[in-house]
LUMVEXVO-850672 format. One line per field, with one value per residue (C-alpha): x, y, z; residue in one letter. Coordinates in Angstrom, 1 decimal. Layout:
BEGIN
u = [X_...]
v = [Y_...]
w = [Z_...]
residu = [a_...]
% end
This chain:
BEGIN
u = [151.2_148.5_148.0_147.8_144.6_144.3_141.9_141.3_140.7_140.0_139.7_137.6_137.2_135.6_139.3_141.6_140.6_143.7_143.5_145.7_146.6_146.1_147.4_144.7_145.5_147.8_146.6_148.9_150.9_153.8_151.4_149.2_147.8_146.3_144.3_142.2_138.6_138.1_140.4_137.6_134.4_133.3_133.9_134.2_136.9_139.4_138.9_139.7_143.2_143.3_143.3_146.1_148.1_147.9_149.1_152.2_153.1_151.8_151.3_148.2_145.9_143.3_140.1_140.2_138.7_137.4_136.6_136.2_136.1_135.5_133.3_132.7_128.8_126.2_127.3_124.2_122.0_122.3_123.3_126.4_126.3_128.8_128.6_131.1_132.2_130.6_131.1_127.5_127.6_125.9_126.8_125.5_127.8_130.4_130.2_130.2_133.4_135.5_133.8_135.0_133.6_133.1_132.3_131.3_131.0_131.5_131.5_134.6_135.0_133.3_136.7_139.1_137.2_138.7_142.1_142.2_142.7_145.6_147.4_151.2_152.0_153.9_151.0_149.7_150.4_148.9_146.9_146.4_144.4_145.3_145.2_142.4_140.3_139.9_136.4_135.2_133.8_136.3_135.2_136.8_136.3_138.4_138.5_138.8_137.1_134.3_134.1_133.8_132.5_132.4_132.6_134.2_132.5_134.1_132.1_133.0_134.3_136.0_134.5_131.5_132.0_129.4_129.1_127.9_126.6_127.5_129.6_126.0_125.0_124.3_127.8_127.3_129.1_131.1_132.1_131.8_134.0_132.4_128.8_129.9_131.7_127.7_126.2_127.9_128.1_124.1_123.9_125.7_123.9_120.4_122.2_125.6_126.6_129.8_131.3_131.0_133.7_135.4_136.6_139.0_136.8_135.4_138.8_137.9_134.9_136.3_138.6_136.0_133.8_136.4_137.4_133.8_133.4_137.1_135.7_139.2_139.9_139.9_143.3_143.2_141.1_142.4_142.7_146.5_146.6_144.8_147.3_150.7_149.3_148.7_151.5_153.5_152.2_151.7_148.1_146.1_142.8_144.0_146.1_141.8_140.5_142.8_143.0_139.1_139.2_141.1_138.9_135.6_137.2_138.1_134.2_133.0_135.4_134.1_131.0_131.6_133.3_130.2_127.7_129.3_131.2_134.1_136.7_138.4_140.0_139.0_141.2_141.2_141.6_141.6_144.1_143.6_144.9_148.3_149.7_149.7_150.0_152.5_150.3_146.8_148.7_149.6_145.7_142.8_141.8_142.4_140.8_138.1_137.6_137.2_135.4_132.0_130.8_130.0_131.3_134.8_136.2_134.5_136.5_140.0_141.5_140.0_143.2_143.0_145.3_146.4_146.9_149.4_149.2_148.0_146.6_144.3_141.4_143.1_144.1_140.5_139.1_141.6_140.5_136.9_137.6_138.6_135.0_133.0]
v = [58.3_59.6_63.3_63.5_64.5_68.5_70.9_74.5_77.1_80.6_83.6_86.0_89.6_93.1_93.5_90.9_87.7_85.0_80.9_78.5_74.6_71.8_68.1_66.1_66.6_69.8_72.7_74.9_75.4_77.6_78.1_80.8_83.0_86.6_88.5_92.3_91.7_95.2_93.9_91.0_92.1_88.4_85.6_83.3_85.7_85.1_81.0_80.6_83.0_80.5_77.2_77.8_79.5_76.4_74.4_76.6_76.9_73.3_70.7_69.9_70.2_68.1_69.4_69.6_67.2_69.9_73.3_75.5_79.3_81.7_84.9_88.7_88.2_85.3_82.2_79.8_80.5_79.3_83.0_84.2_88.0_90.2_93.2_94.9_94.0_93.7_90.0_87.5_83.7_80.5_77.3_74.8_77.7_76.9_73.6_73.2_75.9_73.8_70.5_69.4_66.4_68.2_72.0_74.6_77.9_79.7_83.3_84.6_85.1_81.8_80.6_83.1_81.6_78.0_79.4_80.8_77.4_76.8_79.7_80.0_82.0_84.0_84.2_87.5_90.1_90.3_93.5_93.0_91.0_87.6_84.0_83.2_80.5_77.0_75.9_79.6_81.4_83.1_86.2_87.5_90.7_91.9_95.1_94.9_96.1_95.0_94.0_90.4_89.3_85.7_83.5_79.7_77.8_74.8_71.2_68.0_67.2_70.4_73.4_75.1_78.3_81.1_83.0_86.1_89.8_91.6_94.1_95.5_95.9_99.6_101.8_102.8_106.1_105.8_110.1_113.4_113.0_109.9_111.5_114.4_111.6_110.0_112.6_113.1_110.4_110.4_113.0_110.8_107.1_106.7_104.0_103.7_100.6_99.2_98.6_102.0_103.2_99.7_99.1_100.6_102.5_103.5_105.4_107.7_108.0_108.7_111.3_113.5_113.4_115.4_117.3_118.8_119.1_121.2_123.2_122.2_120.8_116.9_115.8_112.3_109.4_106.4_104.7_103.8_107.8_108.4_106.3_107.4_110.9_110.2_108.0_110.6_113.1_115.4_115.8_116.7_115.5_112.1_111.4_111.6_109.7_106.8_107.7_107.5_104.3_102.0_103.7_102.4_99.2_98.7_99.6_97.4_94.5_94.9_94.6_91.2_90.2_90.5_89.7_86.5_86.1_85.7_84.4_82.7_86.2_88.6_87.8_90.7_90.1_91.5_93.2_96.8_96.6_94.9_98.0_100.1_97.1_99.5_102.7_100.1_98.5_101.8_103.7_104.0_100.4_98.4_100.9_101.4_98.0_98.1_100.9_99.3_100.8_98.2_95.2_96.9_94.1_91.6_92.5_93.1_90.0_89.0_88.9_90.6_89.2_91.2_89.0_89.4_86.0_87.1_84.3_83.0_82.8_80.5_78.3_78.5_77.3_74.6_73.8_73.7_70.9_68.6_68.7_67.4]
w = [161.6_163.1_164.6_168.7_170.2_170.8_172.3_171.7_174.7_174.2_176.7_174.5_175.8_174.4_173.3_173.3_172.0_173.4_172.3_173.3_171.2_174.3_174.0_175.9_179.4_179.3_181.5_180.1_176.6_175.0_171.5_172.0_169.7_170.2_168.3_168.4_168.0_166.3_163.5_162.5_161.2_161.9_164.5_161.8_159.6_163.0_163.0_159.1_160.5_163.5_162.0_159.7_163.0_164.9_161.9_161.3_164.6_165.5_162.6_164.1_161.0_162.1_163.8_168.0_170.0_172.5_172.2_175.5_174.9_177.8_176.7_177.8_178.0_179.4_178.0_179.0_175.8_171.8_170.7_172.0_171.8_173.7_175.7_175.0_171.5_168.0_167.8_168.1_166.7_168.3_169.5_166.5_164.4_166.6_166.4_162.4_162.3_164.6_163.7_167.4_169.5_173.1_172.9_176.3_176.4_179.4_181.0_181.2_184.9_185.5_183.7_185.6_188.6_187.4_187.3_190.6_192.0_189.7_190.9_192.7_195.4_192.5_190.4_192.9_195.5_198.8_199.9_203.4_205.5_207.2_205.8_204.1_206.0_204.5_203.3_202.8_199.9_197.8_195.7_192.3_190.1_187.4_185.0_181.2_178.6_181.0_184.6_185.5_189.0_190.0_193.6_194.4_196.8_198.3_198.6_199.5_195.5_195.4_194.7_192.4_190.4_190.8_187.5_187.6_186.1_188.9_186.8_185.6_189.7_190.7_191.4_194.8_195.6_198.6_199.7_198.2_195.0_193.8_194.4_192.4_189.6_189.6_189.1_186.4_184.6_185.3_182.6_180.1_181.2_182.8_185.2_186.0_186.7_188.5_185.0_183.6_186.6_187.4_184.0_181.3_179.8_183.2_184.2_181.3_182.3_186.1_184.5_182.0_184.8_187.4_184.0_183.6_187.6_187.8_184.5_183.1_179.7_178.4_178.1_177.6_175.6_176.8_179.7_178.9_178.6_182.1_184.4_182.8_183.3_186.8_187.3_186.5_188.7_185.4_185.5_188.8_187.0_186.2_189.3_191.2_188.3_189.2_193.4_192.7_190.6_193.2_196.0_194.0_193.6_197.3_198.4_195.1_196.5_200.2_199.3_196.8_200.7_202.2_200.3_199.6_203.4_201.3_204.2_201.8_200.4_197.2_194.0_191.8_188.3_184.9_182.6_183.4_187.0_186.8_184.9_188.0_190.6_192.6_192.5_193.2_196.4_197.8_197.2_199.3_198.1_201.1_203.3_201.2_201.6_205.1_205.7_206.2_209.2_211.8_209.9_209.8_212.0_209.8_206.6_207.9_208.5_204.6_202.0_199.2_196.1_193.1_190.4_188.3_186.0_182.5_180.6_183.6_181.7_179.2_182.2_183.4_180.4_179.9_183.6_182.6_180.0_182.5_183.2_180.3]
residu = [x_x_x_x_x_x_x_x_x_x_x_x_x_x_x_x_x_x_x_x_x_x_x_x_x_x_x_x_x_x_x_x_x_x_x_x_x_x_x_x_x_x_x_x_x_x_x_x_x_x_x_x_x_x_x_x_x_x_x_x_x_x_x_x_x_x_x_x_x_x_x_x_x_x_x_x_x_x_x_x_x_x_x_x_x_x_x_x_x_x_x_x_x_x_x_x_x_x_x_x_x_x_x_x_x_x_x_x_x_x_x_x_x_x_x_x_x_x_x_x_x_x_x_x_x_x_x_x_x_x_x_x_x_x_x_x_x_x_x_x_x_x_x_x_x_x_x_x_x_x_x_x_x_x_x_x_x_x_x_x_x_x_x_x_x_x_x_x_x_x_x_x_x_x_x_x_x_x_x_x_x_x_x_x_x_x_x_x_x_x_x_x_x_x_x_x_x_x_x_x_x_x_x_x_x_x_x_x_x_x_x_x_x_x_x_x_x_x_x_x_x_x_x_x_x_x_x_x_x_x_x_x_x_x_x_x_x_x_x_x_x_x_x_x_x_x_x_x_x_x_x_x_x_x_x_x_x_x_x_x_x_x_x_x_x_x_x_x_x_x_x_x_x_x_x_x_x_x_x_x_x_x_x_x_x_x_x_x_x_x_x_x_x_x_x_x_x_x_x_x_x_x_x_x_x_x_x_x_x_x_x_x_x_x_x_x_x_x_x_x_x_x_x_x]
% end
């Protein structure tokens, strides 16, 4: 007897690289598998580990049909190289390792843009605003290791994914403490980009930055480190990194709003936020937001929606092979 027809999806950050076993037509399945890029020198060292994964846990030992894999960096050239992570490869390598049919690779916000429009009302939590308005543009960003931007806008057949860089736009300081945070950082990049504060990494950043401007000494490494601390209320220094964090997210997010007259709400994404949903709700995001000045009125009635769903990207991606 034969073996069923399968696909592989993959959501593959600077971190974290997630793949999930598809039967033709399944959006969604219980065998994923998750792996830590640092732990693979090589791409390829993690697909040899992979095939015989999905066997054990699947008997599927033939090779997939399809092959969609969502990735931290552009995604529309031969040479896949990521931003944020050691790992480089190429489609035509790609192709030979799986030895699939049907291959794409996408950015991976272009693929969390995907999955937005499979979400639940219990995939997210509302922060403020109205109902979003039918037929409008709907803006996303997310922190991870990175930070992903990405916009949906709707058409007659549905709706067309805007992938984007606009992680690497310029931060724009919003106040006195997040001058004095640029500045900083200034000393450490030549540009500071949205991603080196909206990210991870960037609420270490946040915090060694408001360390050095409080002449106080560097608790903390890690991000994970930085929000118990402040969660906790046992560190001033970390408790403004992360006030300071969700504050430059809520101007970064107003600013996706208007630039893409995003009526349809602001979905915000990513792994990093979700660990302090509570804390995030309660910040100076939303009014950060909507503190534009003149267009104040213009962003208030806009939802916002925390998402707390964690393998969206692999839903994305599975979403995506529905396309080719």
């Amino acid at each position: 007897m034969s073996e069923p027809s399968w696909n592989l999806v993959a959501d593959i950050g600077g971190t974290n690289a997630r793949f999930s076993a598809l039967l033709d037509g399944q959006l969604e399945s219980e065998f994923e598998f998750h792996h830590s890029v640092e732990e693979y020198p090589l791409f390829s060292d993690l697909i040899v580990k992979l095939r015989d994964e999905i066997a054990a846990a699947t008997g599927l030992t033939c090779a997939p049909k399809a092959v969609c894999l969502a990735v931290a960096c552009p995604a529309d050239a031969e040479h896949i190289s990521f931003t944020n992570s050691h790992w480089a490869f190429t489609k035509t390598q790609l192709l030979e390792w799986f030895g699939c049919q049907k291959l794409a690779v996408i950015n991976d916000f272009e693929a969390v843009a995907h999955g937005i429009t499979e979400l639940a009302e219990d995939d997210y939590i509302q922060i403020g605003g109205q109902s979003p308005q039918s037929h409008k543009p709907v803006g996303i960003l997310g922190a991870g290791t990175g930070l992903g931007m990405a916009g949906l806008v709707a058409h007659s057949d549905g709706y067309h994914v805007l992938d984007t860089e606009g992680g690497h736009a310029d931060f724009a300081p919003v106040g006195q403490r997040q001058m004095d945070v640029l500045r900083c950082l200034l000393q450490t990049y030549k540009r500071v980009s949205l991603e080196r504060v909206l990210s991870g990494k960037g609420i270490v950043n946040i915090y060694k930055a408001i360390c050095k401007i409080e002449n106080v000494e560097e608790l903390f490494d890690t991000p994970p480190e930085v929000a118990a601390a402040a969660l906790d209320g046992s560190n001033p220094q970390a408790l403004t990194a992360l006030n300071t964090f969700c504050e430059s997210m809520g101007a970064a997010a107003g600013n996706l709003a208007l630039t893409l007259g995003a009526k349809g709400g602001i979905y915000i994404a990513g792994g990093v936020v979700p660990r302090f949903s509570e804390f995030f709700a309660n910040s100076g995001f939303r009014s950060k937001f909507e503190d534009k000045g003149r267009f104040a009125s213009y962003l208030q009635p806009i939802p916002v929606y925390l998402v707390m769903r964690s393998n969206l990207g692999l839903l994305g991606a599975a979403k995506k092979l529905q396309e080719i």
